[in-house]
C-alpha positions in Angstrom: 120.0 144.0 38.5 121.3 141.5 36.0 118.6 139.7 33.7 120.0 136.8 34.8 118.4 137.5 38.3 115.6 138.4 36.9 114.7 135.5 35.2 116.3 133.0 38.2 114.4 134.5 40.8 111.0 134.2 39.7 112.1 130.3 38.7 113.3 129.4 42.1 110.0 130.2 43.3 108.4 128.7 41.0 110.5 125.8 41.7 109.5 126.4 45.4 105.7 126.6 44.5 106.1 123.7 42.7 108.0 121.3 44.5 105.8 122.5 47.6 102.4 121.4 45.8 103.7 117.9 44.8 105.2 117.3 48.1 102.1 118.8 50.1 99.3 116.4 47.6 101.5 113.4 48.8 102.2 113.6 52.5 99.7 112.9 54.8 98.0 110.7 57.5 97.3 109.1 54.1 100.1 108.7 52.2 99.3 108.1 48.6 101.6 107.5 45.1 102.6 110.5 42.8 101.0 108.7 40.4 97.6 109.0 42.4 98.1 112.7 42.5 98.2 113.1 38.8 95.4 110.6 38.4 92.9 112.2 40.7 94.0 115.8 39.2 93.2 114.7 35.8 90.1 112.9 36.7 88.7 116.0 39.1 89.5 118.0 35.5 87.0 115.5 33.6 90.0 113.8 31.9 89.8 109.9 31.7 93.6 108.6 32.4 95.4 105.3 33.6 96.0 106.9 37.0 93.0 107.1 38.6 93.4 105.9 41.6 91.7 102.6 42.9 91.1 103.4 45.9 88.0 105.3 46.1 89.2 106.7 49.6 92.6 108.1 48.2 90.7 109.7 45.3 88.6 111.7 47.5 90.8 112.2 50.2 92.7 114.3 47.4 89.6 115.6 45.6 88.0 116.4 48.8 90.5 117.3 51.3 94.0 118.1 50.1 93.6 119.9 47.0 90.9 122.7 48.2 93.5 123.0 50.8 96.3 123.4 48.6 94.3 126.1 46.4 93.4 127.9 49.1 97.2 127.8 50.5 98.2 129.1 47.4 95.5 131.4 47.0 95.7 133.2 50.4 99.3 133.3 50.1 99.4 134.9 46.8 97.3 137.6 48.1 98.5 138.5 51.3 102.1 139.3 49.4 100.4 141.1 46.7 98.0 143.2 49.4 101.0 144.2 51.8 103.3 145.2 48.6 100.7 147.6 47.9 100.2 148.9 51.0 104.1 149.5 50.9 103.6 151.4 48.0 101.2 153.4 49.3 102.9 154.4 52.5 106.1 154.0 51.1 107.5 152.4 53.7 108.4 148.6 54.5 107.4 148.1 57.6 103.5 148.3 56.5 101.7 145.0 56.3 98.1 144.2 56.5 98.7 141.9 59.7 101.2 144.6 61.8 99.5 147.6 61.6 96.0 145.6 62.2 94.2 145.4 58.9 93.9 141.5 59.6 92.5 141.8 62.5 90.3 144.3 61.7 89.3 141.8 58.5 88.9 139.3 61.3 86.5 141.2 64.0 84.6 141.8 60.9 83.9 138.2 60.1 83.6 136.8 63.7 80.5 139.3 64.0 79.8 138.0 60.8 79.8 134.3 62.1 78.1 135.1 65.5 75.3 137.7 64.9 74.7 138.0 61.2 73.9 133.9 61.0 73.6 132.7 57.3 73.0 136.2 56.2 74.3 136.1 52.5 75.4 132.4 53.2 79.5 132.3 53.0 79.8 135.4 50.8 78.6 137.1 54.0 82.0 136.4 56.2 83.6 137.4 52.8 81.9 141.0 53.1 82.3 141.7 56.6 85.6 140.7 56.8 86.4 143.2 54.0 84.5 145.4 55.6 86.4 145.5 58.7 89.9 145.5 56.8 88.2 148.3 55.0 87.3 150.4 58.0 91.0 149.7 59.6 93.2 150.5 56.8 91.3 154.0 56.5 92.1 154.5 60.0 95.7 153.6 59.5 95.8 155.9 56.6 94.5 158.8 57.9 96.5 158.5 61.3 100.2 157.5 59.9 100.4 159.8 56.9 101.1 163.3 57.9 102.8 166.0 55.5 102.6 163.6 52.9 104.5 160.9 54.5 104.4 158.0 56.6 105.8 158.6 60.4 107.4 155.3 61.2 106.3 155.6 65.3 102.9 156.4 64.8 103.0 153.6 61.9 103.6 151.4 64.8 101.7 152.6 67.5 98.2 152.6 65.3 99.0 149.0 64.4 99.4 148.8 68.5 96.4 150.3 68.8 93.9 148.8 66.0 95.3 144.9 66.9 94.3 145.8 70.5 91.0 147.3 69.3 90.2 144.2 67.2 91.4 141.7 70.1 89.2 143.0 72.6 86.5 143.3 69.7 86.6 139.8 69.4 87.0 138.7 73.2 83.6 140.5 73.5 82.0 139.1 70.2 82.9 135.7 71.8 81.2 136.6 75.0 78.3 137.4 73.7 78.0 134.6 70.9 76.9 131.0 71.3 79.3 127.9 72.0 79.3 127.1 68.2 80.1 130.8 67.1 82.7 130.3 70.0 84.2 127.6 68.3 84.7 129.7 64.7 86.0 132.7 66.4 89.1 131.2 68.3 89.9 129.7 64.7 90.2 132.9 63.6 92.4 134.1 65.7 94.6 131.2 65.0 94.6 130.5 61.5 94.3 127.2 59.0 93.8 126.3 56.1 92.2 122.8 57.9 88.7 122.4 56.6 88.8 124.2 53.1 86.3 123.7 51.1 85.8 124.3 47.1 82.9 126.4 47.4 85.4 128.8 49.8 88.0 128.8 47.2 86.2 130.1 44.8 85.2 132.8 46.8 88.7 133.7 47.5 89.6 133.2 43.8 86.6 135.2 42.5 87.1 138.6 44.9 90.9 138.1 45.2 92.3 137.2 41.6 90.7 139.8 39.5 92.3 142.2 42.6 95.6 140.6 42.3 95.0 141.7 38.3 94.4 145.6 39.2 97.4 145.7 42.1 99.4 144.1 38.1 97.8 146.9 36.3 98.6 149.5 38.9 102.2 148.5 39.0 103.4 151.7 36.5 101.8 154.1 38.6 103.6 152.6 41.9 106.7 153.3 40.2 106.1 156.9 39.6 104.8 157.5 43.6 107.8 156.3 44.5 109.4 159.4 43.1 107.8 161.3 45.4 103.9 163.0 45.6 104.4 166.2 43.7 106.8 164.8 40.9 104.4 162.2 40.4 101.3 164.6 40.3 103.5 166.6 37.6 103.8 163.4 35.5 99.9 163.1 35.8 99.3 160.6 38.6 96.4 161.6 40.7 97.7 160.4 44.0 94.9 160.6 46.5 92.5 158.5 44.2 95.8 156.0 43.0 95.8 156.2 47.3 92.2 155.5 47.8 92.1 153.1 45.2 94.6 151.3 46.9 93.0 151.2 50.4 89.7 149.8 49.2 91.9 147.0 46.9 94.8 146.2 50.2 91.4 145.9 52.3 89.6 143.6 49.6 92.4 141.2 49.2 93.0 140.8 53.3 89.6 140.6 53.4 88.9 137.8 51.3 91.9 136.1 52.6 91.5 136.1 56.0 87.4 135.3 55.2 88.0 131.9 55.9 91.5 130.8 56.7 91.6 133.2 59.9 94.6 135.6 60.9 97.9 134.9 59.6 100.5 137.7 59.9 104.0 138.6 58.4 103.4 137.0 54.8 102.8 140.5 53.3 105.8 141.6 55.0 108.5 138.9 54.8 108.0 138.4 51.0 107.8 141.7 49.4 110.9 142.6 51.4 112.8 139.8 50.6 111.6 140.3 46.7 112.8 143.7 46.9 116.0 143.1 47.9 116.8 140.3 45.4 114.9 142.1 42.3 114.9 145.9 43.2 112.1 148.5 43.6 110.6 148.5 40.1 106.7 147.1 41.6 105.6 144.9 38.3 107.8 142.1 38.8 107.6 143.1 42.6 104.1 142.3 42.7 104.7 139.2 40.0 107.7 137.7 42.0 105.3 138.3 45.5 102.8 136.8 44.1 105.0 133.6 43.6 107.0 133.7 46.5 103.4 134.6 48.4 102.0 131.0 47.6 105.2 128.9 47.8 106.0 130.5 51.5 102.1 129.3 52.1 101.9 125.9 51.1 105.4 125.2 52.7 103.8 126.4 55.9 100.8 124.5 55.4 102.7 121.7 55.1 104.7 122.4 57.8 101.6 122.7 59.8 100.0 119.2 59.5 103.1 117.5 59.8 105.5 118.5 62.5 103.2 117.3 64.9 101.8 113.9 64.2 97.6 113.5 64.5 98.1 117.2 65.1 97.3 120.4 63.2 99.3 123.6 64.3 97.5 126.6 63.9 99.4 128.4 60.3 99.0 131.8 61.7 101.6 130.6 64.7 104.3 129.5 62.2 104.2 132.2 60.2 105.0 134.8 62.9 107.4 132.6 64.2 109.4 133.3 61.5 107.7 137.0 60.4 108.6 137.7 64.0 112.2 138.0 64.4 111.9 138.8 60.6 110.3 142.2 61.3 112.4 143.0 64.4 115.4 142.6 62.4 113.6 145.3 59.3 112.6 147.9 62.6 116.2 147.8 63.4 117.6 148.4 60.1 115.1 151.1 59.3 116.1 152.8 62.6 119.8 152.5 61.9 119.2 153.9 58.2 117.0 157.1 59.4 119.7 157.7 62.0 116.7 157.1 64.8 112.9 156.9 64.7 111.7 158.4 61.7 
């Protein structure tokens, strides 16, 4: 890999990210100036300026409505690359992702029961904790069932995600049954995904559970690296796998968790970008995760944006458009990864 590509790559998605933010923060039901944007920004931030807006209703439309959005776009995209690049690493494979082999749904039972039996138990830090509770509980499951002789069997890979998304479904069919109209409500949003409705005090939820993991997946890059090499050359050159492994189940299941907590199930981000990162940067996992990370939020606020404005008056469910595209996306990586092991692995 040139350095060339390694310092244009990260740029065009910062570019994308970007570009993506300012383009997002001005299109709208409300359309409103770039010069608003920056106003409003600087006056959220405390900081007097000359373009404040004037209109009371396109200041808080932004403060309010677009920009929590926008954070939490960013935020959830960021950390849906970053988990399913982990879990890559750990299963060392790339057809793992949090939302095929079920640890979004699982996330998501967890928080429906949250929202329909737990009521304002531990207010919104309680979805937060069942969801990661329930990505928890299904990425051990995955674990345990895919890895066998110290690797990861591509079928029964498959067939547990098969298994666990069916699991979940009819977990939450059930949980609707037996939960109120309002609880009803909640629960089909999960099950379609949005980022309509986010709030500041969610965001910094997301940010405070799902930053300082982002941080430790950074920190963990080096030893990634050496379990690529293999389990027992990395245990000669010190790693202790099954606690790096274990480590990494609890952090994959923590930034699903508080990901999905409030923006509902959306699938294929943490397996679209890390693979498409790889490819253009290679397999060394710091600027893998880094580059994810990037390409993570700019894929999500694109989408986002995409979402509320394809249909006019209308909000598309973001959890439909991504697998719209993570779809055909991940039948074209099965194929390839069947052609490459000469059949199913």
């Amino acid at each position: 890999m040139t350095s060339a590509r390694r310092l244009l790559v990260p740029l065009g998605f910062a570019v994308l990210l970007v570009a993506g933010i300012v383009v997002s923060a001005r299109v709208g039901q409300l359309p409103v100036s770039g010069s608003d944007v920056l106003g409003a920004a600087l006056h959220g931030l405390g900081i007097a300026n000359p373009w404040t807006p004037a209109d009371h209703v396109v200041e808080q439309t932004l403060l309010q409505i677009r920009f929590p959005r926008l954070a939490m776009s960013i935020l959830v995209g960021a950390l849906l690359a970053v988990a399913g690049t982990v879990m890559q690493a750990v299963f060392g494979n790339p057809l793992a992702e949090p939302g095929v082999v079920g640890v979004s749904s699982g996330a998501a039972l967890g928080a429906a029961a949250a929202i329909a039996f737990a009521g304002g138990l531990l207010g919104g830090w309680g979805v937060a904790v069942f969801a990661f509770a329930g990505g928890l509980v299904t990425t051990l499951l995955v674990y345990t069932t895919a890895r066998s002789g110290g690797r990861t069997e591509v079928v029964t890979l498959l067939l547990t995600g098969i298994a666990v998304n069916a699991f979940a479904g009819a977990g939450l069919a059930l949980v609707m049954f037996l939960s109120d109209t309002g609880s009803r409500e909640q629960i089909v949003f999960w099950q379609l995904g949005s980022m309509n409705a986010s709030r500041w005090s969610e965001v910094a939820v997301v940010a405070g559970f799902g930053v300082p993991a982002a941080v430790v997946a950074l920190v963990l890059a080096r030893r990634y690296d050496l379990l690529a090499l293999g389990e027992r050359t990395a245990a000669h050159l010190g790693l202790r796998v099954e606690r790096l492994r274990v480590g990494s189940i609890v952090l994959v299941a923590l930034l699903t968790g508080v990901a999905v907590a409030f923006t509902g199930i959306i699938q294929f981000v943490g397996l679209v970008v890390p693979h498409l990162t790889r490819m253009l940067l290679g397999p060394a996992h710091r600027p893998l995760l880094g580059v994810s990370l990037l390409g993570g939020a700019a894929l999500m606020v694109w989408a986002d944006l995409l979402a509320r404005t394809l249909v006019a008056g209308a909000d598309l469910p973001i959890g439909m458009l991504t697998a719209l595209v993570g779809g055909p996306f991940f039948f074209w990586l099965v194929r390839s990864t069947r052609a490459r092991a000469g059949g199913w692995a």
